[in-house]
Structure formats: C-alpha cells, structure tokens
N, C-alpha and C positions, 0 to 999 in steps of 0.2 A: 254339632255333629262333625265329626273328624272327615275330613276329604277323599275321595275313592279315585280310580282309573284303571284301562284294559289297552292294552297298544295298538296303535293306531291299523297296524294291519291284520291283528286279530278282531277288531271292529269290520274292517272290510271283508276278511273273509266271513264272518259271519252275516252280513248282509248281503251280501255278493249270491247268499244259498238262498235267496227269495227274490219273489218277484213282489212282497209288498215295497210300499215308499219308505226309502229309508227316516230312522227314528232319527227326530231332530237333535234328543239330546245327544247323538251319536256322530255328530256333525260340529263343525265348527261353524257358530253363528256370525255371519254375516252382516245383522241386523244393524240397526244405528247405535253405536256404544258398545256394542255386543247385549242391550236386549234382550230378553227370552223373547222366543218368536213366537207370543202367545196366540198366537191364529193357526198355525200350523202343528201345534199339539193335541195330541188328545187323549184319553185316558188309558186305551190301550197301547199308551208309548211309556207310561213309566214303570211299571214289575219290567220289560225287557231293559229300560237301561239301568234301572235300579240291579238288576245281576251283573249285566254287564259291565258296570263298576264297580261294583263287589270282585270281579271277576280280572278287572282292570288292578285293582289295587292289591290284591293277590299275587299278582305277576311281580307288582313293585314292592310288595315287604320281601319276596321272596329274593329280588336281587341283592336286595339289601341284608337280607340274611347270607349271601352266597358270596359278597363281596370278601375275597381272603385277606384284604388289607384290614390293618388294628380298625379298629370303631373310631370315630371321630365326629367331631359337631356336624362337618357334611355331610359324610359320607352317613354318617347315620339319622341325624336329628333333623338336619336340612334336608334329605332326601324326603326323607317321611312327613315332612311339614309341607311339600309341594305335591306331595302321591294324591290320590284321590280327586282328580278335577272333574271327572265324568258323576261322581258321585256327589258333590259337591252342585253340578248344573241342576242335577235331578231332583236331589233332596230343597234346594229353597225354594225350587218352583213349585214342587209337589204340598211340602208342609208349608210354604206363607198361602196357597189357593185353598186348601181347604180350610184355613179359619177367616177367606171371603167371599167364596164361591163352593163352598159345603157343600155335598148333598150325597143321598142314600150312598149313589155310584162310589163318589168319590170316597167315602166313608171306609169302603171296602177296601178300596185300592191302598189306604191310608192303610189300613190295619196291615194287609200283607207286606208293605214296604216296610212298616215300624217291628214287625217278625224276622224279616228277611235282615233289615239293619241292624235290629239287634244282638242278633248273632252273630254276625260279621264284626261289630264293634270289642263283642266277647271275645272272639276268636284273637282277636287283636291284640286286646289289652291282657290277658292272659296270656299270652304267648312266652313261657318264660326265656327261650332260645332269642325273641328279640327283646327282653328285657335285658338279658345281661350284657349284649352289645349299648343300651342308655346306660344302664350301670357303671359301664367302665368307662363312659365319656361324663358320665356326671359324679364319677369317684375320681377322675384323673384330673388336671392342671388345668382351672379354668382361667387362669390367667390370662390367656390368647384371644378370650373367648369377650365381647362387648357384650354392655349389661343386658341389652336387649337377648342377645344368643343366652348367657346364665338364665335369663328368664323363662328364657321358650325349654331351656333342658330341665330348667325344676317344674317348670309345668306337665312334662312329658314323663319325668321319671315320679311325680306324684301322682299324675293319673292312671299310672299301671299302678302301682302301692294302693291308690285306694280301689282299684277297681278287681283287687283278688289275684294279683300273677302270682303272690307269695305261699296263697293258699294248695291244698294237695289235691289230686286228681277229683278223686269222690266231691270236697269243698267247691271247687270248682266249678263242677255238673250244677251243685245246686244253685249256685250263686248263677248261673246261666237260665234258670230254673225263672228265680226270683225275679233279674233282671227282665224276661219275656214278659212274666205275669205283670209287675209294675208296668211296663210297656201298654198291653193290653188294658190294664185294667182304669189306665189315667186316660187313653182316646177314649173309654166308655164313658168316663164321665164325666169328659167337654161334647159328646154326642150328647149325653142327657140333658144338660145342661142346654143347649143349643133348643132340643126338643121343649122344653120346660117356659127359653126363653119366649120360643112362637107362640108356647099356648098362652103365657100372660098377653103377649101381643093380641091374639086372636080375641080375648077376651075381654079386655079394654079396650082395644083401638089404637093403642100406643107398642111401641118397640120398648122393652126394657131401658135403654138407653133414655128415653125418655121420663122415665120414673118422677124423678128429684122436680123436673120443672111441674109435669102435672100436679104433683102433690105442695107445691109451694102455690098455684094458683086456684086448686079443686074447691069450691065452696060446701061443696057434698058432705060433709063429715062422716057420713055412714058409706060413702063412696071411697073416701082416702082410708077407710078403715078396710073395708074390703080389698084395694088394692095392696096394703101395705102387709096384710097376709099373704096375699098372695106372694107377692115378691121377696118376702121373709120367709117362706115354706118353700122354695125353686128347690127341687130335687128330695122333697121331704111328704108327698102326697101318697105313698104308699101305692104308686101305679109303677109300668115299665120302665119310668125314667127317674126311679127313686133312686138318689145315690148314697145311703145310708150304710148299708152294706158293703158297698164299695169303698168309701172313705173307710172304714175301719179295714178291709181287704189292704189296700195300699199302704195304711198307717204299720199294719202287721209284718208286708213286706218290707217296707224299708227299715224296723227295726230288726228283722230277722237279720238282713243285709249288716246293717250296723254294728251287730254281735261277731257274726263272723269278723266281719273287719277290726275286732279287736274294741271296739267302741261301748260304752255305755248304754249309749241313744241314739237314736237318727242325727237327733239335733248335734252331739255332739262331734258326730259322724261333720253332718254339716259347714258346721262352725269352725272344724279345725283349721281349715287354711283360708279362713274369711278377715278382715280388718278385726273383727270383735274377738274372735279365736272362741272363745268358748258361749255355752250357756249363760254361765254365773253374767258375766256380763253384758249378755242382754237385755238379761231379767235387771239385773242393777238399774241398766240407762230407763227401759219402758217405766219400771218404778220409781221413777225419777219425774216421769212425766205423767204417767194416770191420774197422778193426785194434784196438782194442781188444773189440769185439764178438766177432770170430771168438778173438784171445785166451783170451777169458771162456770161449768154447764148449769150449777145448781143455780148460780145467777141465772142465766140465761134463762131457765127454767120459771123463776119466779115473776122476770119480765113480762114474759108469752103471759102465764098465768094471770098478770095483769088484765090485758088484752081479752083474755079468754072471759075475766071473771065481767068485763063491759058489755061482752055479748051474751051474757047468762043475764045481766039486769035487761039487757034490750029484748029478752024473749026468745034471743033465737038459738040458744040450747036450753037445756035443760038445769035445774039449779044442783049445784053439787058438781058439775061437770070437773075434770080437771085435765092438764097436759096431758096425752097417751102419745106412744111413739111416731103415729098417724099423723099425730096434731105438728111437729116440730116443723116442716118446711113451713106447710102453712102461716101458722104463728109468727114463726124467726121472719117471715118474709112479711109479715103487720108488722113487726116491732124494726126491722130496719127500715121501713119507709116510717115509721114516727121517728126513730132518732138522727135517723143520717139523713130521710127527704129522699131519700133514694128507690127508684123501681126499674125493675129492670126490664119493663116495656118502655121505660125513657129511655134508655141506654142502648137495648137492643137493635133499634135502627142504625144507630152507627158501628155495628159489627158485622156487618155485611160477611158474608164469609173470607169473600175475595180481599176484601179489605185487610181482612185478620190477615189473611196470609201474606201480603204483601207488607204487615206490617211486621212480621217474624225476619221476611227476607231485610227488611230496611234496619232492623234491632243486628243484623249479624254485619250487614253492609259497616255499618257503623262501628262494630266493633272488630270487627274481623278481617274486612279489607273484600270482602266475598262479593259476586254479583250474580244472582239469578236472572233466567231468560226463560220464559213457555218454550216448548219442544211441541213440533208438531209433525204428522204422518211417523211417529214411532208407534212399538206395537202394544197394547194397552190391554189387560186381561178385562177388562170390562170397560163400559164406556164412560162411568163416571168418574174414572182415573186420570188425572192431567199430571203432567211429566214437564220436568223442567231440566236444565243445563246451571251446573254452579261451576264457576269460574273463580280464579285469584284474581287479585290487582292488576298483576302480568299477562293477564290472559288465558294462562294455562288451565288445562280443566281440572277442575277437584271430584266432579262425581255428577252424577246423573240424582234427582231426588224427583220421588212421586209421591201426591196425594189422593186419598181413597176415603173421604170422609163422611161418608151417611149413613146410616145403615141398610141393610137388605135382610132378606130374611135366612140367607144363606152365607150371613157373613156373624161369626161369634161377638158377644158385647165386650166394648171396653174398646179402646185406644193404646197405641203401641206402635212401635218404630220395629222394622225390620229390613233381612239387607234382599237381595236378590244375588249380589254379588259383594263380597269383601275386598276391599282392599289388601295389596299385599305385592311384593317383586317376584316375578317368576321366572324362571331359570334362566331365562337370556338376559335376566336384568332390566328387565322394562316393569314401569312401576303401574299395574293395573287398579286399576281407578273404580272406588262402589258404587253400585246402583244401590238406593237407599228409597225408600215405602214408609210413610205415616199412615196409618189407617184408624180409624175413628166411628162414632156413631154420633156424631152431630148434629143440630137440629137441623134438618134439608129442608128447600123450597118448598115453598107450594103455590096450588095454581095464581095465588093471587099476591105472593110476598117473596123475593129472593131470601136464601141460608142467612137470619140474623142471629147470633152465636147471643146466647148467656156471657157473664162476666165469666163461671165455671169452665164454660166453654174456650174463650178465646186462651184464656190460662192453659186448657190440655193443648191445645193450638200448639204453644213455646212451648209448654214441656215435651212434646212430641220430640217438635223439629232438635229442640234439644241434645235429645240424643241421635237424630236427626247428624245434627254438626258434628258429635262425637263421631260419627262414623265416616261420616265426609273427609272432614280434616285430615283423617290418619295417615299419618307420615312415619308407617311402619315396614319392615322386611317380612316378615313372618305370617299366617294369618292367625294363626291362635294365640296372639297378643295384638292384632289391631284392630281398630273402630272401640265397639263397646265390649272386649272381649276383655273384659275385667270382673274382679271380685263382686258378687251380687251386691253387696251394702255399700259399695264405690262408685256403680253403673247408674245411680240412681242421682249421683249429684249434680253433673251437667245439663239431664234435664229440670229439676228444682229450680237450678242455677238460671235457667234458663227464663224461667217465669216471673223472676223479677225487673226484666226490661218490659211487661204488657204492660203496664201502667204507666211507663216513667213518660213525661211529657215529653218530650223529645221528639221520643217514639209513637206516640198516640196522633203527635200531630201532622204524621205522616200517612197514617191510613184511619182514622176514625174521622171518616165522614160519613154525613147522613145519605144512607141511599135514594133518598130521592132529592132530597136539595144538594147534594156536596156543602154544605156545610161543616166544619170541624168543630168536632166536639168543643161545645164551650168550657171555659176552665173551670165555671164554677159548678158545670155535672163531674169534671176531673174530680175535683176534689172530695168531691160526695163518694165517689168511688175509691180514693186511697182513703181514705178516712174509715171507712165501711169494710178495707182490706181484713181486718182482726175481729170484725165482725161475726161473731158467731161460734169463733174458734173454741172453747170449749165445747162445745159435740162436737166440731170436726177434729179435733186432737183428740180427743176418748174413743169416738169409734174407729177412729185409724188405730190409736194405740189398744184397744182393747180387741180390733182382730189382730194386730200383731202379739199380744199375751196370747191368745187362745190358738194362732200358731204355732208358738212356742209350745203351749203346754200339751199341746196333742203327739208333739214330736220330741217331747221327753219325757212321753211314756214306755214302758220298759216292752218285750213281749208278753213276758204274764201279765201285765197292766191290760193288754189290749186283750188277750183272751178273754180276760174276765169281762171285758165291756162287750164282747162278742158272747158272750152267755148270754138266754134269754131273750126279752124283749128290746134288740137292737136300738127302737127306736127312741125308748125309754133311754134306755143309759147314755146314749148319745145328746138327746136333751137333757139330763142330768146333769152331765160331765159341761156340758154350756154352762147350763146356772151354773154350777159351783164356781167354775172357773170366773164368772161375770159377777159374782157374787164377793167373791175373796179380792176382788180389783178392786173394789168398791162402787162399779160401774151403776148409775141410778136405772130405774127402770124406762125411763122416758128413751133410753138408747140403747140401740142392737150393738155388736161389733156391726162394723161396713160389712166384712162378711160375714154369715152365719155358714158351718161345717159344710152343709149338703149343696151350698152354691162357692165356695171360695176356691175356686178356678186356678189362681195365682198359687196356691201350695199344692191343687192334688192333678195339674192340669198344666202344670208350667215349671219356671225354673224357683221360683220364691218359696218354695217347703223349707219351713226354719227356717227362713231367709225374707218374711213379709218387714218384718223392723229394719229393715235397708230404707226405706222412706224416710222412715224420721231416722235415721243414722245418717244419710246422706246430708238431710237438710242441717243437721250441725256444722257439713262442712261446707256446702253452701251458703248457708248464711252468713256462716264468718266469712267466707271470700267476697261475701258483698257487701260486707260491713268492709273491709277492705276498699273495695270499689268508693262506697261512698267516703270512705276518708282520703283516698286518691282526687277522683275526680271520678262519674260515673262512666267517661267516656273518654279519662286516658288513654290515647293509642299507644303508651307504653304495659300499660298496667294490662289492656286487653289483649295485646300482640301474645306478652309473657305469658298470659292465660291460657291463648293457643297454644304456643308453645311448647307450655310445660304440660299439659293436659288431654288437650283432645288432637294432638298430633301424635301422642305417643303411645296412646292406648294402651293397653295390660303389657305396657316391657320394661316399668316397672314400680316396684311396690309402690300401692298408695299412696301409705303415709311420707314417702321418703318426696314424692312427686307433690307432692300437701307443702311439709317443708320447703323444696323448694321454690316454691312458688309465694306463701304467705310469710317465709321464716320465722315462723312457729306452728306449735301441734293450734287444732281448733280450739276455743274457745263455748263449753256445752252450753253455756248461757245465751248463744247466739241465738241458738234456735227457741227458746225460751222468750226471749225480748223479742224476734221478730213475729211470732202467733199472740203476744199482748198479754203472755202468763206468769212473766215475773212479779 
C-alpha cells in the first residue's frame, strides 16, 4: 500500500475543534523505537486517520502537481515516494491487527478503510496530470539517476500503466468499479474463511493449524476421515461462509481488469513484470516437476500401503482397505519411524520453542555478524508477543523484530512475516530503521509441557525469520524497493534459503536441548533427521505443485471461461474444473492440491493470485545458493557477508536476476531444486 499524509498544522487545527483525546495516529510517537502505542489506540481512531491521510496526501500530490519547475526524480518521484507517512502509520497497524486480533468490530472498520483506500489509491494512480510529470522523468536522461532511483521510476511509471491512467474517462469509472468490488469481495473471504476455520476448531478441539500433527498421530480412522473433510470442504458447506461464489466473483473481476488492460488473462496481467514474465513458463517449470513428484508419491504410496496391508492381517481394519487421502500423515509417519527410527515425540523435546528461536538468532549471529537482545516495558498488541532489539557488529541498530507465534482464535491461519514499519531515508536523511513481526500458529504450551515445535514447525520458525532478515537488513533509500519489496517469485527465496541452516549442526548444537535435562541433542537423533529431510517429498512436491497448477489454471481462464462456470450449479462446476485440472496433472487420488479453491487464502485473499509457483521458483534459487554455500564452506564470512550484501540489504532496487548473477556468477541451476527434494 503506497504511503499517505495531511500537514502538520492542518492535523492541529483539526483537533484543536474537539475536546476528545487527540488520535494517536495523528501524533508523533514517542514510544521506544517509535512503536505503535498499542494501548492507547482504539478502534474509533482509525476511519478519522485513515481520511486524514488520505486528506494529508492530497495536499502532497497536489504540491507536486503545482510545482512549475521541469519534473525531476525529486522533485517528482522522490517527493512522492516519502508522501503518505500518516497513511502509512495507520494502514500496517490497522491491516497486520486484524489478521491477529480479528473480530466482528474490527471487520468493519477493515472494510470501510479498504473502500476509503481504494479510492484514494484510484484517484492516484489514474491521475493522468500526475502521470505525465513520471513520464517525462522516466522518458528523459536517466543517466544521473543510481540504479536504485531507475528502479523506484520504473516501478512508479509501471504501476500507473498497469493500473489504467492510459485508459479513457468512462474505462476508468469502471476500472474503479472493479478495483472496490475485488477489494470487498477478498476481506469476505478471509472473514469466511476465518469463520469456517473456528468452526473446524469448535468441532474437533484443535485450531486448523493444528491439522497435519493430529492427523499424523489420530489412531481413529473414521475420525482422520471425518476431520479430513472437514478441512477439505473450508468454505465449500453451502452455509454463510461458503466461498464458492465469491471465488468465481473475484476470478471474473480480475479478468474483466486484465482485458481492459490490454491483457489476455489475469495471469498474464500478473506475470508480465515477474522473474517468469509469462504463463507459458510457468506451466513449463511446474510441468517439469509434477511428474517426477507425483511419481515419487506413487512409491510413497505403496510403502504406507505395506503398513496398511499389516494392520488388515492384524484385524484392525477391514480387508481390502487401501491408502485414502486421510490415511497419508498417518501412514507416512509409520513408514518413517520404520525406515529412518525416527518420531517425532523423540525429537520434539528438544524444540522447545524458546530454544527454536534462539537458535534462528544464533544461524544469523553466525552468518551475518547480527546480535539479538529481549526488549522489555515496550508496547505489545497482545501479551503473547515478545519483542527483541537486532543490532550490527558495531553496535548500531538494524531494527526492532517481534514474535506472535500461537494461535487464537481471532488471529487467521498460517505463518508469515510482516513489517509495522519499513525501512527507508526520510527527508532529513536519517536512515529509519523496521519494525518487523513473525507471526505463526504453532504448537503452544499447555498446562503441563512448554511450546515443543514439530521438525515442520521449527522449519516455518527460519523461514519466517527469513524473510524476517530480508526486511531487517535493508540498506535501502526508497520504501517501495526496500525490505521484501520485491517481485512475488524472488520474495520467496531468503526465506527457503533460510531453512537450510535448522538442521546444520553447528547450528543445532546451540539451541536443541532437551527442556528438561539441557541435554544436546545427540548426533545420532541429528542424523535420523537429515536423513528423513527428503522424506516424503513426493506428496509434499505434488501438493505444493498441484495448488500452484490449479492457481495457474483458474487465472488463465478468459471471461467467457468464467461466465460459463458461473452458469448453473456453481458448485458443481467449480468441483469439476478441480478434477479436470487434478486430473490432467496426473495428480493420484491419495492427494489434494495443499489448497483446494474455496480455502486457498494466498491467491483470493493475499498477494500470490498467479503468483503461488513463487515457492518452488524461489527454491531453484535457493538451492543453488546453497549448493554454493556448501562448496564454499557453509559458514564463510566471506561467502555470507556477499549474501547480505548483495541481497537482503538491497531489496527490490534491483532486478533479480542481475542481483542472482552477482552474487553466484551464473544464472541458477533448475536441477538444484530437484536434487535437493531427492527427485532426480
């Protein structure tokens, strides 16, 4: 979301006309770091600062329209890249609380600020009076200009081009039309979705986020069967919080969007200014990998089925039984305790939570020069959030980072890194420093055992913090090129990248101890666990890669495509368009995509529409960077410093591939990610 502001003494006199307490976001924070003063906010302070920076940043395109001097990277592209701070306080406070502190209230307030904002954004980026002033500083002599500045102008005069300033008054209206409705119609259904997740909760006893572990220990069979509909059907039950309708509602808009903009597809709407650039080679790379993936699974398959066919001679199912999708944690988790000796109640004591994290802080210490310290009497939106201090070598501060890792029931599923504040230099030239949030749904205490994480678990752990460092590090000017403000299929690699130091010994033998003896993990449970790493990896390459196909194929449908699937019985053709698409993969029946249509969050609810193949597109370049690593030394401080470096200090300023090159000097290597999941 682009940054907003109203001047300082039109703040005052506006407040000055009441005798309520002035709104915080309307103030300069005080707080330690600068903070959000999350105690002293409350719901009736954000629609007044959410206008009042709308209202704030009005003032400021309009100087910059009024300015009579020629246009210039300052005076235009810089002005405008530092406008919006008041909007900017409001909007991460606002949108990162409601996906962990949800509810009815805030719901609302969400929707009228995501109305309010999206018009203002329209207002914006159509503006053609301030497009031709980018025009003429991104048509004139960029020579003056460092790559970082070229970057932030091509970023600036392609997000007015894609966002319709070209198009004519009437095209416009609509396209402001469409943009609302999208707006509206994707909080409906992360609301549903949210509703959908409590009722499974309410229902079993578990938080969704819990799923995979119950279903890998349940002995119930008729119980893992029952849950696993459930959790396969999330927004598909034909009550209030069915998102069926609405998926196809969204998928309509953003091709309607797409056409106007001269586009084929959504997708290819999407893909044009991505690493991949188009469809064709998406579909290429995923096809590239379904098939040996789903392959692998069929092993995997006949393993379990082993297993399975020992407890049909012992009685205790029925004869004939076979694999059903229910059946895989389950099963996979008998067949790696027979091959590898491995369970992951052995393991789980030494994951203490606190441990995990400290052992993310000791993997970056090492490589990075960084040092974390707990912060304490800062202001905390809830209590289960602890707040730390990252520091350089030298002392200086790199950024404030917080963790949020349990679930609630007012907080959405899944894991994910978000900022509160970006990094970036602001006009006096002082270099402002991020506040950066992990948040998570991990297994939490109970009364009788501290947070012991799964092997899955302490993995999301690094990939978190991950990107985490990505935001930290940034040693940018600009904000719409620093932290993770990069291409969707690039944002994904430092956290990947990240996940391959939770295993390395090194690293293990600094926070995996057992919580009640301090004992360090012994080497010979180490190795049960790198051994067991590739473990399973055909279903988990097939269903990652078979929701990213069916992402794909949803958002290169045409608009007559999706009319016709809006004919009729909705929910019919919607499951239809699944099989076929699951069908034509070769995807076997023992496996769903990860996500199925009516729950997958990440395309109709986030920023990954046409853009979920960024995982496995990242981890090519991941992998090869640490195939690198390992033919360096895994813990050259040359090889790691250049990593910073070249990487997570320089965030989106500039292209990818060129920042790839120089870092590895050569493009990646696709076999990387191939050899590192055990599919070659």
């Amino acid at each position: 979301m682009k940054k907003v502001f109203l001047t300082m003494g039109a703040i005052v006199m506006m407040t000055a006309c009441t005798q309520t307490p002035k709104n915080p976001f309307l103030t300069e924070w005080d707080t330690p770091y600068g903070i959000p003063p999350f105690e002293t906010i409350t719901l009736a302070d954000y629609i007044p600062a959410v206008k009042a920076g709308i209202e704030e940043q009005k003032q400021e395109l309009e100087a910059i329209l009024n300015n009579p001097d020629a246009p210039t990277f300052e005076n235009t592209v810089a002005a405008y890249e530092l406008s919006g701070m008041t909007l900017s306080k409001v909007s991460a406070v606002l949108f990162n609380l409601v996906e962990t502190e949800g509810n009815d209230e805030m719901n609302k307030v969400v929707e009228e600020a995501t109305a309010l904002l999206t018009e203002h954004r329209d207002n914006i980026s159509m503006n053609k009076d301030f497009f031709a002033k980018i025009k003429a500083v991104y048509d004139g002599d960029q020579s003056g200009l460092t790559r970082e500045q070229q970057m932030v102008l091509k970023k600036l005069y392609e997000s007015f081009t894609r966002n319709g300033v070209a198009l004519d008054e009437v095209s416009q209206t609509r396209m402001k039309e469409i943009n609302q409705a999208i707006a509206a119609a994707q909080q409906k259904f992360g609301n549903n979705l949210l509703a959908e997740n409590n009722a499974f909760n309410d229902k079993f006893g578990i938080p969704v986020s819990s799923y995979s572990t119950e279903m890998t220990t349940c002995t119930d069979r008729a119980r893992r069967e029952e849950m696993f509909k459930a959790y396969s059907s999330r927004g598909n039950n034909g009550n209030e919080y069915d998102n069926k309708a609405l998926c196809l509602e969204i998928l309509k808009l953003r091709a309607e969007r797409a056409k106007m903009l001269g586009f084929p597809t959504f997708a290819a709407y999407q893909l044009d200014n991505k690493m991949a650039h188009d469809p064709q080679t998406v579909n290429t790379f995923l096809g590239k990998i379904i098939g040996p993936a789903v392959a692998r699974a069929k092993e995997e398959v006949y393993d379990m089925q082993k297993l399975m066919d020992r407890d049909i001679a012992a009685g205790l199912l029925p004869a004939g039984s076979k694999i059903e999708p229910w059946d895989w944690f389950y099963y996979s988790e008998k067949v790696r305790k027979e091959k590898y000796a491995l369970d992951e109640e052995e393991t789980k004591p030494y994951f203490r939570m606190e441990n995990v994290r400290k052992g993310v802080f000791e993997a970056a210490h090492k490589l990075y020069g960084i040092n974390v310290e707990p912060l304490s009497d800062v202001p905390l939106y809830n209590p289960a959030v602890e707040t730390f201090k990252v520091t350089d070598a030298d002392g200086s501060l790199i950024g404030i980072f917080s963790t949020d890792y349990f679930p609630r029931s007012t907080k959405r599923g899944g894991a994910w890194m978000t900022n509160f504040r970006e990094q970036y230099v602001d006009a006096d030239g002082k270099d402002v420093r991020p506040i950066v949030i992990n948040v998570g749904n991990m297994s939490a205490p109970t009364d009788s055992l501290p947070a012991l994480f799964t092997i899955d678990e302490v993995q999301t752990v690094f990939h978190e913090f991950g990107h985490a460092l990505h935001g930290l590090l940034s040693k940018c000017t600009y904000p719409s090129v620093s932290g993770t403000s990069v291409t969707r299929d690039f944002v994904e690699t430092f956290s990947q990248f990240n996940e391959n130091w939770a295993f390395q010994k090194e690293i293990l033998d600094k926070y995996a101890t057992h919580y009640k003896t301090g004992e360090v993990i012994p080497e010979a449970l180490v190795e049960k666990i790198r051994n067991s790493l590739q473990f399973n990896q055909g279903f988990a390459t097939a269903e990652l890669c078979a929701a990213s196909i069916l992402d794909m194929k949803w958002h290169e449908l045409t608009e007559e495509d999706l009319a016709k699937l809006s004919e009729g019985d909705q929910a019919s053709n919607v499951a239809a368009f699944e099989q076929k698409i699951c069908a034509d993969m070769g995807l076997i029946t023992e496996i769903i995509p990860r996500y199925r249509t009516t729950y997958f969050n990440h395309i109709f609810n986030s920023g990954y529409s046409a853009g979920y193949y960024s995982y496995l597109w990242a981890e090519v370049l991941d992998k090869d960077a640490f195939e690198y690593f390992e033919q360096q030394g895994l813990f050259n401080p040359e090889v790691s410093m250049n990593f910073r470096r070249t990487f997570l200090e320089k965030g989106g300023s500039e292209e990818p591939m060129t920042l790839y090159r120089q870092f590895r000097g050569a493009d990646p290597d696709p076999g990387a990610l191939l050899r590192a999941r055990g599919l070659e």
